[in-house]
N, CA, C and O atoms as CSV, one atom per row, in Angstrom:
chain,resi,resn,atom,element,x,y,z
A,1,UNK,N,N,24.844,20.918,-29.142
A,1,UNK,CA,C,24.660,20.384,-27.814
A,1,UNK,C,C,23.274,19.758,-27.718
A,1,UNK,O,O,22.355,20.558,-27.891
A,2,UNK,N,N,22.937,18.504,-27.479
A,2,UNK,CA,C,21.611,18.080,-26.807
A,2,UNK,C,C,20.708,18.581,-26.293
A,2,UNK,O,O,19.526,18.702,-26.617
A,3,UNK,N,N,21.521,19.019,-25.099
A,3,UNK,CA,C,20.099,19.769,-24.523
A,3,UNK,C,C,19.633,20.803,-24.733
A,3,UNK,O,O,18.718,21.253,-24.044
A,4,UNK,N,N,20.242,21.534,-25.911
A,4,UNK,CA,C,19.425,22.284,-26.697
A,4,UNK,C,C,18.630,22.199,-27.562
A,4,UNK,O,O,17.836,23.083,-27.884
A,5,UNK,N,N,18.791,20.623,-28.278
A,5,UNK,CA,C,17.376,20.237,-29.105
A,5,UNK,C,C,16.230,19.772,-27.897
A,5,UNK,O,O,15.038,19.769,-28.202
A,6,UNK,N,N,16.642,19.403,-26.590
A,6,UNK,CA,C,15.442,19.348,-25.800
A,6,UNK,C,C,14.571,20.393,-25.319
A,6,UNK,O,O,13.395,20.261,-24.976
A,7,UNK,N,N,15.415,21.668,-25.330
A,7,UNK,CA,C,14.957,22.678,-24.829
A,7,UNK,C,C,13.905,23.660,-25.763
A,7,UNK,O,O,13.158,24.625,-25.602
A,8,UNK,N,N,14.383,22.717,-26.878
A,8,UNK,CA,C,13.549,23.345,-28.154
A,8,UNK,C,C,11.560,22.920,-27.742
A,8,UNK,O,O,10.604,23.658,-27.505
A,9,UNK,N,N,11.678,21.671,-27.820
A,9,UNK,CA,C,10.680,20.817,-27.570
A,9,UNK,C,C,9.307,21.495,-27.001
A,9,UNK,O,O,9.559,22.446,-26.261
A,10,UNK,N,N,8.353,21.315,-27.118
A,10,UNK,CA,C,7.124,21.841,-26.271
A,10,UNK,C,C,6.409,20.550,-25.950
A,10,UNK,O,O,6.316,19.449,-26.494
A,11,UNK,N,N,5.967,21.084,-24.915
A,11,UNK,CA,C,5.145,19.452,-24.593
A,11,UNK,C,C,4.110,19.481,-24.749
A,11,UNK,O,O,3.494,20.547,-24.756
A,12,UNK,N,N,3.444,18.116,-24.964
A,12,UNK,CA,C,1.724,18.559,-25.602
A,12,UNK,C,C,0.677,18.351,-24.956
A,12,UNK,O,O,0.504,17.207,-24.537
A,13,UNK,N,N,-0.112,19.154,-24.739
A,13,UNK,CA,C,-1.399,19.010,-24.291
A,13,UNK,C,C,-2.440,18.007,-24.745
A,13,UNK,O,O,-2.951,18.338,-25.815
A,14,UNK,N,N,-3.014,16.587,-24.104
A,14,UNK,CA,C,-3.030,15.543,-24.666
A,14,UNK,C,C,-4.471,15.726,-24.383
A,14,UNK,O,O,-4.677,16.601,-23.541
A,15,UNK,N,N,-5.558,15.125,-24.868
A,15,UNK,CA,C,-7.401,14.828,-24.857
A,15,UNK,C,C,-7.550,14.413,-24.214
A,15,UNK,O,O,-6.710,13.591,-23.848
A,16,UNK,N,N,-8.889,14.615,-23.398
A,16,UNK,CA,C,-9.256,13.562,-22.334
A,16,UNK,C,C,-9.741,11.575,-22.933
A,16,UNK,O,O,-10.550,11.274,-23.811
A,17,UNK,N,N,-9.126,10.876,-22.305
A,17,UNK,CA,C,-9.025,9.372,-23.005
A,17,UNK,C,C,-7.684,9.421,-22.980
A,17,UNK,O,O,-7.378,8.477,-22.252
A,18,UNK,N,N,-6.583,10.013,-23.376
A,18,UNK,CA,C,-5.790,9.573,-24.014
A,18,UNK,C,C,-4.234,9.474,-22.869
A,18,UNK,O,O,-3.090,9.282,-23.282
A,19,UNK,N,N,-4.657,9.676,-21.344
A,19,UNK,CA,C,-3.608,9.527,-19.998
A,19,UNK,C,C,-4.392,8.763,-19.347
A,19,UNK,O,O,-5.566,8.507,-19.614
A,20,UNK,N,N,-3.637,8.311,-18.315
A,20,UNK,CA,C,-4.293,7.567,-17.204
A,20,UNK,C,C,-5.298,8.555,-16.786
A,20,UNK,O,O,-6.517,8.392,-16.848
A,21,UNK,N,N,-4.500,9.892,-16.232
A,21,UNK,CA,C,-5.529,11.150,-14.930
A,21,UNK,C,C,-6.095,11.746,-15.725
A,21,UNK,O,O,-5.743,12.901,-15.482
A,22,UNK,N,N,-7.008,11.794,-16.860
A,22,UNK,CA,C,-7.443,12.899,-17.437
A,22,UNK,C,C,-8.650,12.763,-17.635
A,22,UNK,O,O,-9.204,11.829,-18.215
A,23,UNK,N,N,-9.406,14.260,-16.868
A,23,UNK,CA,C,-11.044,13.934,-16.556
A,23,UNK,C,C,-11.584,15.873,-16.935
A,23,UNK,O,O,-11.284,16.793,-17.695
A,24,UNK,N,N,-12.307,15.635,-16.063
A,24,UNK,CA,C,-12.936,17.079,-15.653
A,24,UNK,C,C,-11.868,17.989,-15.502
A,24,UNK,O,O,-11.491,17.764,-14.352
A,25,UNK,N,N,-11.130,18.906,-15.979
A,25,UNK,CA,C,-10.712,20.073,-15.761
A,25,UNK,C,C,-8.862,19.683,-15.416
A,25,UNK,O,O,-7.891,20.310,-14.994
A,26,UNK,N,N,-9.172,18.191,-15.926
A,26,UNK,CA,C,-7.679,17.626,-15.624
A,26,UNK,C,C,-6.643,18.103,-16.735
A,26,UNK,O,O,-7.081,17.930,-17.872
A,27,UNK,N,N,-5.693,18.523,-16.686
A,27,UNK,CA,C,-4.649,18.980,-17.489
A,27,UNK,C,C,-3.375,18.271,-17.683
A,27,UNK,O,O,-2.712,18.252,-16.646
A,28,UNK,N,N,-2.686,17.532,-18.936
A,28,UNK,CA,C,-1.682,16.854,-18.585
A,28,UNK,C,C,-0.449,17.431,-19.918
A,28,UNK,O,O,-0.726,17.559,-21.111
A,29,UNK,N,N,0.807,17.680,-19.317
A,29,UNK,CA,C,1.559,17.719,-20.440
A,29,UNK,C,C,2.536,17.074,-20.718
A,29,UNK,O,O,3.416,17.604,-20.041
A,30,UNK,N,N,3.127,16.004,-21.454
A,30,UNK,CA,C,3.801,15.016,-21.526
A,30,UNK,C,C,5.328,16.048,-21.896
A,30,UNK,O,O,5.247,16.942,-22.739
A,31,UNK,N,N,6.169,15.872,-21.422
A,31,UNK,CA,C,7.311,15.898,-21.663
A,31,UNK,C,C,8.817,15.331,-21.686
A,31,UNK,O,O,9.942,15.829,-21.638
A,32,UNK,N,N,8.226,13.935,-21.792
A,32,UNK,CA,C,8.867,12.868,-22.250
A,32,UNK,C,C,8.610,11.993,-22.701
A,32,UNK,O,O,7.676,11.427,-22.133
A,33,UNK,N,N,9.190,11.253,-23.977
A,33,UNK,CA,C,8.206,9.379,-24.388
A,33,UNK,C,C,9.347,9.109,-24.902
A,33,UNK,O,O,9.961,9.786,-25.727
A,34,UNK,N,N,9.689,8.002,-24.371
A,34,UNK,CA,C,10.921,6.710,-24.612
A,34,UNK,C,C,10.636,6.352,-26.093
A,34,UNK,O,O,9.508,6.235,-26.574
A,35,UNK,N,N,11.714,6.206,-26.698
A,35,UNK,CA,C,10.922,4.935,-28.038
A,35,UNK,C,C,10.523,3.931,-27.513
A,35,UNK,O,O,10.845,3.517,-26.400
A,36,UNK,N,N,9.431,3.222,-28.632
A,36,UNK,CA,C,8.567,2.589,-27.954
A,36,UNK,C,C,8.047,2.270,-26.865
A,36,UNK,O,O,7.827,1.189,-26.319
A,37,UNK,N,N,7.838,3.502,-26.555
A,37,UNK,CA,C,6.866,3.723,-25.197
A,37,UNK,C,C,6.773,3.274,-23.911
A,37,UNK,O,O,5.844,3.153,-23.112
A,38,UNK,N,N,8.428,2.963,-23.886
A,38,UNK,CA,C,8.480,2.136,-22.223
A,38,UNK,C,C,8.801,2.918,-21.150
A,38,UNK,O,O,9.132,2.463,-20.056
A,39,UNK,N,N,8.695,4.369,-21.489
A,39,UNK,CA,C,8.207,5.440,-20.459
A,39,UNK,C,C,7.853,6.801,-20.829
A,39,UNK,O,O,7.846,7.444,-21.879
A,40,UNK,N,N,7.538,7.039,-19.513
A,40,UNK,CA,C,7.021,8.505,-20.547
A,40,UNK,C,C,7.083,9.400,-18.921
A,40,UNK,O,O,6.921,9.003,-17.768
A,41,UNK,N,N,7.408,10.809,-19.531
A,41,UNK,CA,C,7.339,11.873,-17.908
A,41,UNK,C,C,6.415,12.961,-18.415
A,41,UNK,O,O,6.413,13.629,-19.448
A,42,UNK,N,N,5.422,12.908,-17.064
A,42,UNK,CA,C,4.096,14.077,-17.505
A,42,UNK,C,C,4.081,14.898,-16.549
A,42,UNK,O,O,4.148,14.335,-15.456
A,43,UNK,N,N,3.972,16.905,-16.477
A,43,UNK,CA,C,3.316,17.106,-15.532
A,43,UNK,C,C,1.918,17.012,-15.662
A,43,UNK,O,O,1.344,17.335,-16.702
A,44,UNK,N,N,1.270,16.536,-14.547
A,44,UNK,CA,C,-0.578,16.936,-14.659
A,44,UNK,C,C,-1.101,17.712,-13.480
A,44,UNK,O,O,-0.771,17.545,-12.306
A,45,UNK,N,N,-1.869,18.487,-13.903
A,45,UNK,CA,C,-2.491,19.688,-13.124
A,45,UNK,C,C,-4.129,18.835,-12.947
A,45,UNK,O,O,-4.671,18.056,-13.732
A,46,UNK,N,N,-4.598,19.345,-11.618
A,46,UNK,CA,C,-5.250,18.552,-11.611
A,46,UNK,C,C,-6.332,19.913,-10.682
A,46,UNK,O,O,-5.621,20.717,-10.079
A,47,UNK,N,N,-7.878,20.177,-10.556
A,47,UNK,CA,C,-8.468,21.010,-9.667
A,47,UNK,C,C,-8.317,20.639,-8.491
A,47,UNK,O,O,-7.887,19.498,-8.324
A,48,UNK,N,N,-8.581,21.371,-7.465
A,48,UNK,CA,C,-8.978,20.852,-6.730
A,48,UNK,C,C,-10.702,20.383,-6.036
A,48,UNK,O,O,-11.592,21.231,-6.108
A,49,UNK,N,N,-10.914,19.386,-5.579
A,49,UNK,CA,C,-11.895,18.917,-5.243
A,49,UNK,C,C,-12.305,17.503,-6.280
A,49,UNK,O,O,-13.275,16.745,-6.278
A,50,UNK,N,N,-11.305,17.567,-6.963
A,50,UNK,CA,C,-11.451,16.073,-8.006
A,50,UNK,C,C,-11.525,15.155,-7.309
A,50,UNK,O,O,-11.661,14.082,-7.898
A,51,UNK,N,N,-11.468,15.111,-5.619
A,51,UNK,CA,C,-11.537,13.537,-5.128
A,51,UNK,C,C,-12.175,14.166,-4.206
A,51,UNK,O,O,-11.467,14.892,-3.508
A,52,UNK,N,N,-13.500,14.127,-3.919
A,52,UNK,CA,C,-14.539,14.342,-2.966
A,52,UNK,C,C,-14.494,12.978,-1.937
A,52,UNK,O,O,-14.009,11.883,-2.223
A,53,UNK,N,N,-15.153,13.380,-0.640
A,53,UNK,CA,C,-15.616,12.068,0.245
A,53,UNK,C,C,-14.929,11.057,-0.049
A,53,UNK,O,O,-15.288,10.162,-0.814
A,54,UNK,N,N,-13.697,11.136,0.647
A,54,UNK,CA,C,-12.753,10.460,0.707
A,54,UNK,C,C,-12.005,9.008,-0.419
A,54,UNK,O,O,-11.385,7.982,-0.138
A,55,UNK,N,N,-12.467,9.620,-1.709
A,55,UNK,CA,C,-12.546,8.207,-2.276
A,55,UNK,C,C,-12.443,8.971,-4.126
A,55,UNK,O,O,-13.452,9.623,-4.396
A,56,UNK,N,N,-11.690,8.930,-4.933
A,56,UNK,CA,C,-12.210,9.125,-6.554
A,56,UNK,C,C,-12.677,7.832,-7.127
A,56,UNK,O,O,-12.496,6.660,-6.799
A,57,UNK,N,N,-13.077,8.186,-7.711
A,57,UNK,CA,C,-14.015,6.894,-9.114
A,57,UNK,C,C,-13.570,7.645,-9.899
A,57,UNK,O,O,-13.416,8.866,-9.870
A,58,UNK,N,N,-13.224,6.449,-11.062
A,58,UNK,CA,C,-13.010,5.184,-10.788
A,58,UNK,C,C,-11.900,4.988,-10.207
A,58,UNK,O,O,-11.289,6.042,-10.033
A,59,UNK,N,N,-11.223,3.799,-9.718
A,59,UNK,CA,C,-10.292,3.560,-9.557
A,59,UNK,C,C,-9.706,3.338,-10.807
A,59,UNK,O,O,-10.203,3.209,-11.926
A,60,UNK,N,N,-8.195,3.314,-10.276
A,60,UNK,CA,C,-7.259,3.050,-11.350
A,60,UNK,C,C,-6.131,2.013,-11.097
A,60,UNK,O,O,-5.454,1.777,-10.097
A,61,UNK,N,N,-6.162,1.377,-12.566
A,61,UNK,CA,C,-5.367,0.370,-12.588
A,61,UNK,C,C,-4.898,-0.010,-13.604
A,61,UNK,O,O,-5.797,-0.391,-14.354
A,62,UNK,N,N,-3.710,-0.127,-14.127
A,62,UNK,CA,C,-2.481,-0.162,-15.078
A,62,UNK,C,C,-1.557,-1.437,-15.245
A,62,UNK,O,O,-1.459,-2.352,-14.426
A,63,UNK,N,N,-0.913,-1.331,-16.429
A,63,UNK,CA,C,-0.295,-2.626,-16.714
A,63,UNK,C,C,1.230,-1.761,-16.406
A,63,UNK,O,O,2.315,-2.184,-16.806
A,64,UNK,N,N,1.078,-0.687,-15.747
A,64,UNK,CA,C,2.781,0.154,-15.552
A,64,UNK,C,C,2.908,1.014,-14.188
A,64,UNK,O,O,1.986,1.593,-13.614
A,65,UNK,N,N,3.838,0.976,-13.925
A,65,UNK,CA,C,4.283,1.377,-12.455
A,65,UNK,C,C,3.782,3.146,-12.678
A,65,UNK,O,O,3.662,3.619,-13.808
A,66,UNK,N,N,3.582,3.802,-11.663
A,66,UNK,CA,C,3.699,4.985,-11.492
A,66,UNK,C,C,4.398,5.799,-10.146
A,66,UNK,O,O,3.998,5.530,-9.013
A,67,UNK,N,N,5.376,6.721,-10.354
A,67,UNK,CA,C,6.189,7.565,-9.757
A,67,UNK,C,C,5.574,9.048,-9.701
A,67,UNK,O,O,5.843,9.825,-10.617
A,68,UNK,N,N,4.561,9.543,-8.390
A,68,UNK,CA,C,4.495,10.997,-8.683
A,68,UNK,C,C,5.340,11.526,-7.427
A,68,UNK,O,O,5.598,10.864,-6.421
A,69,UNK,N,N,5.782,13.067,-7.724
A,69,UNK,CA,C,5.918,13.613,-7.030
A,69,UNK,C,C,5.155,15.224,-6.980
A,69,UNK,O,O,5.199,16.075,-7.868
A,70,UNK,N,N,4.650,15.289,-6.007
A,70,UNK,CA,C,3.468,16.347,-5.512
A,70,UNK,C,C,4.237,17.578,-5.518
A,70,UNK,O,O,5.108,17.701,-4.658
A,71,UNK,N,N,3.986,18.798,-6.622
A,71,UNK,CA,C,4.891,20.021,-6.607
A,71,UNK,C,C,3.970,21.220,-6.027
A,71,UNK,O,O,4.580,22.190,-5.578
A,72,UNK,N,N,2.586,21.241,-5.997
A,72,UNK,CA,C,1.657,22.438,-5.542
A,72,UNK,C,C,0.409,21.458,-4.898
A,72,UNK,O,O,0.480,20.344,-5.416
A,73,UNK,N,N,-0.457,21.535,-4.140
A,73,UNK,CA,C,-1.851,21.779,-3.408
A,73,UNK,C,C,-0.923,20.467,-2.599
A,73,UNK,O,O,0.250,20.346,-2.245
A,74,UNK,N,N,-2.439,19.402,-2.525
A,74,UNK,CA,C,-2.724,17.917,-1.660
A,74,UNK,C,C,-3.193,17.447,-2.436
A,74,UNK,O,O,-4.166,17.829,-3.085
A,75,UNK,N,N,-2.431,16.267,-2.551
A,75,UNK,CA,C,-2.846,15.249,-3.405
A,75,UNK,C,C,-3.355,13.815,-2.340
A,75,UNK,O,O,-2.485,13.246,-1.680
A,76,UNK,N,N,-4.391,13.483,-2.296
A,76,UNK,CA,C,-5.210,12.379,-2.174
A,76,UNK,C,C,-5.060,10.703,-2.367
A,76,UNK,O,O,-6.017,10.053,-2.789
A,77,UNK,N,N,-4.273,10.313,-2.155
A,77,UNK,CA,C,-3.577,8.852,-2.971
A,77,UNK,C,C,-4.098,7.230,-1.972
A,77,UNK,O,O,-3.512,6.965,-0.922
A,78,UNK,N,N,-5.195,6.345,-2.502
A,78,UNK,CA,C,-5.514,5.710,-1.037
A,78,UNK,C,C,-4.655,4.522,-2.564
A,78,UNK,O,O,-4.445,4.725,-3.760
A,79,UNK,N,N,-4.389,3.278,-1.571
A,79,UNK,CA,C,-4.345,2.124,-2.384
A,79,UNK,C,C,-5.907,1.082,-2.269
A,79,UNK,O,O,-6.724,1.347,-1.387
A,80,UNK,N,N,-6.042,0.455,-2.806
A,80,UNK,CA,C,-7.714,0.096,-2.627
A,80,UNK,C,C,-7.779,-0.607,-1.592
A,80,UNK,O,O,-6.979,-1.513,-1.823
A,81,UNK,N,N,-8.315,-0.819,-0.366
A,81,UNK,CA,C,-8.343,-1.427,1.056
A,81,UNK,C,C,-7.477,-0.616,2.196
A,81,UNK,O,O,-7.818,-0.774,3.369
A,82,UNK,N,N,-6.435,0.197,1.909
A,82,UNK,CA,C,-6.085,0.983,2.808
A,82,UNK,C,C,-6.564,2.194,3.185
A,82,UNK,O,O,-7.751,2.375,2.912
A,83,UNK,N,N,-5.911,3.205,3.811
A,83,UNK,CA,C,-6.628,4.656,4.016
A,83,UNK,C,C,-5.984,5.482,3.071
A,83,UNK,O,O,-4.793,5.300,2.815
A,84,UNK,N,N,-6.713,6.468,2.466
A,84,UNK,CA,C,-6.324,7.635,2.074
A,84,UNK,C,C,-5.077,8.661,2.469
A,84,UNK,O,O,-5.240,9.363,3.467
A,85,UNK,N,N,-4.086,8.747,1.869
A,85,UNK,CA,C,-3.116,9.664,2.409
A,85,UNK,C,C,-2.887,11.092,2.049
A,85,UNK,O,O,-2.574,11.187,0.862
A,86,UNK,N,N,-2.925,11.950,2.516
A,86,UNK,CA,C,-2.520,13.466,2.263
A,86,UNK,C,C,-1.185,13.417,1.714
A,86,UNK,O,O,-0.331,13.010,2.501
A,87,UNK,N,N,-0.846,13.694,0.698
A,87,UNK,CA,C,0.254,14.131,0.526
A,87,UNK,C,C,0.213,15.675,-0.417
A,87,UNK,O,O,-0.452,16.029,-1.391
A,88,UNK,N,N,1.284,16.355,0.426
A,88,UNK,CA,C,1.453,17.713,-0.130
A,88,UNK,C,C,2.634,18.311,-0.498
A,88,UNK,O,O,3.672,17.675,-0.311
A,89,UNK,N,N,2.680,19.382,-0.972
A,89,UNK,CA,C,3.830,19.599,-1.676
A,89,UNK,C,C,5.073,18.947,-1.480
A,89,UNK,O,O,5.372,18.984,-0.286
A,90,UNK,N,N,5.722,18.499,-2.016
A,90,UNK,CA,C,7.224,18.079,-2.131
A,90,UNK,C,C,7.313,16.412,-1.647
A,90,UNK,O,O,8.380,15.947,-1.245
A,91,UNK,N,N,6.040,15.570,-1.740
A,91,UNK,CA,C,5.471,14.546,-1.689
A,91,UNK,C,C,5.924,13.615,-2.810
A,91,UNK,O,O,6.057,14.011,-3.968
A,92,UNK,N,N,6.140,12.448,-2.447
A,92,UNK,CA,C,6.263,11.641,-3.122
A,92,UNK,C,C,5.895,9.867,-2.887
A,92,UNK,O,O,6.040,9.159,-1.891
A,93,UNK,N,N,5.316,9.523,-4.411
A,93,UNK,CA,C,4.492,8.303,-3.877
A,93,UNK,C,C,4.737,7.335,-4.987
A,93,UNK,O,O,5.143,7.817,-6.044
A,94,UNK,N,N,4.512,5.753,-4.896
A,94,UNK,CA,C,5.105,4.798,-5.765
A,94,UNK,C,C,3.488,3.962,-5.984
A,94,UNK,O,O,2.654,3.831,-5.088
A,95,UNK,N,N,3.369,3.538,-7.213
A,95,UNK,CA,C,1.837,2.861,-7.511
A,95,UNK,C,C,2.587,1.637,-8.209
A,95,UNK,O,O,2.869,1.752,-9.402
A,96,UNK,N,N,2.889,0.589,-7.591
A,96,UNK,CA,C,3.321,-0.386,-8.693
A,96,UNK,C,C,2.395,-0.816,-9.887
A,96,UNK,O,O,1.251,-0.408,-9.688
A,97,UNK,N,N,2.479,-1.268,-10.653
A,97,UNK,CA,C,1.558,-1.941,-11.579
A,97,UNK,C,C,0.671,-2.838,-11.443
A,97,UNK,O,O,0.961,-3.988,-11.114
A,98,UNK,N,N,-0.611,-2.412,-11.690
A,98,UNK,CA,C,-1.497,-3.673,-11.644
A,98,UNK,C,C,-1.932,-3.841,-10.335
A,98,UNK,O,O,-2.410,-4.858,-9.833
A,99,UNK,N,N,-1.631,-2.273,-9.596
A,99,UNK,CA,C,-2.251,-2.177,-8.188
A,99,UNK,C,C,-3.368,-0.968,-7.992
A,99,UNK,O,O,-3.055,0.211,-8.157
A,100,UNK,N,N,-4.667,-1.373,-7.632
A,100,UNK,CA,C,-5.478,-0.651,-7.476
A,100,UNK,C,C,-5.180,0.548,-6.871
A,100,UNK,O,O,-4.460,0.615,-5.875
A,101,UNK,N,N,-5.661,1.451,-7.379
A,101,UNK,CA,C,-5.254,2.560,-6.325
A,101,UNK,C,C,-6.532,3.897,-6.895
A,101,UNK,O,O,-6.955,3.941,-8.050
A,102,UNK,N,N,-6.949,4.862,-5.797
A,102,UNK,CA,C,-7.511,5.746,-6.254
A,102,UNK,C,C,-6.657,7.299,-6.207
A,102,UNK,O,O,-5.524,7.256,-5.729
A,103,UNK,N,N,-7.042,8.296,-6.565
A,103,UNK,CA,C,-6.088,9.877,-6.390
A,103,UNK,C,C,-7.003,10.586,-7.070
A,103,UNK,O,O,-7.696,10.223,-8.021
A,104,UNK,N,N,-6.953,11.766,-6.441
A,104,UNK,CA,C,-7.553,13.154,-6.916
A,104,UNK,C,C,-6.753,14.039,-5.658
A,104,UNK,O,O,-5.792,13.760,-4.941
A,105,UNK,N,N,-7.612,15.194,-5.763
A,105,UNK,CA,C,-7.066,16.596,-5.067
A,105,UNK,C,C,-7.668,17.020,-4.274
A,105,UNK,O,O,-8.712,17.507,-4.711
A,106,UNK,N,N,-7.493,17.133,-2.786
A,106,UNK,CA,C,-7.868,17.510,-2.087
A,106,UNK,C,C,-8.934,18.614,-2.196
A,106,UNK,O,O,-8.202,19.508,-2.620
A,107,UNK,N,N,-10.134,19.167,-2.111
A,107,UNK,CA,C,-11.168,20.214,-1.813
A,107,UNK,C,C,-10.610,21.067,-0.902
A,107,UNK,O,O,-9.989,20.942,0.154
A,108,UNK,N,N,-11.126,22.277,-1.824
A,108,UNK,CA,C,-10.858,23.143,-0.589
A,108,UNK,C,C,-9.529,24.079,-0.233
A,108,UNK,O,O,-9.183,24.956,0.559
A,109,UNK,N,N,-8.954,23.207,-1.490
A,109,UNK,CA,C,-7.568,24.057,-1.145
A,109,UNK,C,C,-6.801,24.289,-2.963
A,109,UNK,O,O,-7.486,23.994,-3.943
A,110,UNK,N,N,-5.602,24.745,-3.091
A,110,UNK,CA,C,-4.923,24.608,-3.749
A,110,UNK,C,C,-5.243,23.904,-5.231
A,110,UNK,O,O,-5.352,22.717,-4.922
A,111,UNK,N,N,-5.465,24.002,-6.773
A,111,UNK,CA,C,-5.149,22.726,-7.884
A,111,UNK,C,C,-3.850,22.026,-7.143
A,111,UNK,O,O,-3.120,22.532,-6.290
A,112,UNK,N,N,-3.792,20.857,-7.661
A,112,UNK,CA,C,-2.952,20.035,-7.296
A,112,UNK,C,C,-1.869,19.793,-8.582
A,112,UNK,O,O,-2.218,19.283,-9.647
A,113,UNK,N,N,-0.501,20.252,-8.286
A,113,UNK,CA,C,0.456,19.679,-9.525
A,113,UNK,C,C,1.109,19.008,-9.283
A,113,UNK,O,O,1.838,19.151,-8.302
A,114,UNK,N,N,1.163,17.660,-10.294
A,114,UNK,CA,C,2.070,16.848,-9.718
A,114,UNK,C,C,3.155,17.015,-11.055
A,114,UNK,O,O,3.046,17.913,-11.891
A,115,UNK,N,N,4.357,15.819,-11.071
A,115,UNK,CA,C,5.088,15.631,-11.756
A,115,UNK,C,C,4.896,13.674,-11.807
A,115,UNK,O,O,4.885,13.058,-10.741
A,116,UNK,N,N,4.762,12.937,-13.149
A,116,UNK,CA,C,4.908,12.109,-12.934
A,116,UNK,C,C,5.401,10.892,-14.145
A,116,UNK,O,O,5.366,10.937,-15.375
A,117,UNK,N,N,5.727,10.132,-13.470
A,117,UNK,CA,C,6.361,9.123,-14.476
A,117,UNK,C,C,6.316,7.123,-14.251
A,117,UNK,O,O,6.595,6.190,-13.498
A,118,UNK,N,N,5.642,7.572,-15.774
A,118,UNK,CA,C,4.872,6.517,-15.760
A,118,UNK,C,C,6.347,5.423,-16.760
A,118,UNK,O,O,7.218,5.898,-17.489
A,119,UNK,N,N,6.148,4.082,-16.443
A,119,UNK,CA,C,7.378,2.734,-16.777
A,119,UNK,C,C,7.059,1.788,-16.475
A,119,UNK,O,O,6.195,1.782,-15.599
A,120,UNK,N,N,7.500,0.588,-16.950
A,120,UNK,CA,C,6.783,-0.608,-17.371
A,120,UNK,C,C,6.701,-1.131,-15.964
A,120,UNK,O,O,6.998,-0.438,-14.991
A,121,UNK,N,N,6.201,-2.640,-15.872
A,121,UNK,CA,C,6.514,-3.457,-14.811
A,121,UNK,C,C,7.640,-4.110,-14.656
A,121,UNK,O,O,8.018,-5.011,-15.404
A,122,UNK,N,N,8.438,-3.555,-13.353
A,122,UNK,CA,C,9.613,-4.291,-13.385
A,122,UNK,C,C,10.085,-5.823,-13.626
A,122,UNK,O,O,11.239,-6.250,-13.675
A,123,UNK,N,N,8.729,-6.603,-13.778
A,123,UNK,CA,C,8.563,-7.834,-13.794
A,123,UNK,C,C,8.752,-8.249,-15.301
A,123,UNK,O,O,9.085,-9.391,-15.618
A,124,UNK,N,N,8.486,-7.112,-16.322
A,124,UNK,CA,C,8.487,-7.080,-17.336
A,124,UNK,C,C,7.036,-7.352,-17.832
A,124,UNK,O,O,6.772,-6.849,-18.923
A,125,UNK,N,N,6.120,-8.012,-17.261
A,125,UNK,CA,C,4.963,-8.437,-17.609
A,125,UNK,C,C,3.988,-7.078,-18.222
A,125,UNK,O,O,4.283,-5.885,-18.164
A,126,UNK,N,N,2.729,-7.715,-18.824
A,126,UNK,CA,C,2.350,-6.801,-19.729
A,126,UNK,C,C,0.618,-6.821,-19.818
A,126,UNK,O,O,0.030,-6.061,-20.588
């Protein structure tokens, strides 16, 4: 059966450099990658207080869409020129590609876990 060679699987704990979110005390474990790499599903654990005064540095920006959904704390998500949004558990948020955006974890409360999944530009562009 299949999903018993998936269930086999462990997912790996990846270096900082080597995800989009991975910084200070950031934790990510990939448990999915497409062949050739046209997606991939990560949870990342994240502290809280990673996005102080309303704003993380750097921003972030990608040649691939991102899909999280918020499973523990507040997650922090502004797009660059708009406001900052709270989102908390059972949250869910869309980053198209090649759109500025900042995120970290709310202070003060909870690490923040998300679930997320990262895929190309629907445009196909690169």
């Amino acid at each position: 059966m299949a999903a018993a060679a998936y269930a086999d699987q462990k997912p790996a704990m990846l270096k900082p450099g080597e995800v989009p979110y991975e910084g200070d005390g950031v934790k990510t474990a990939w448990v999915f990658h497409a062949a050739g790499g046209s997606t991939a599903d990560a949870f990342i654990r994240w502290p809280a207080g990673a996005m102080e005064g309303g704003k993380a540095e750097p921003a972030s920006t990608h040649p691939f869409s991102v899909r999280i959904a918020v499973i523990e704390g507040t997650l922090l998500f502004q797009f660059e020129g708009g406001e900052a949004k709270e989102l908390k558990a059972g949250s869910y948020i869309f980053a198209p590609a090649a759109v500025k955006h900042y995120l970290g974890c709310k202070a003060g409360g909870r690490e923040c876990v998300m679930f997320a999944v990262f895929a190309p530009d629907p445009s196909g562009k690169r």
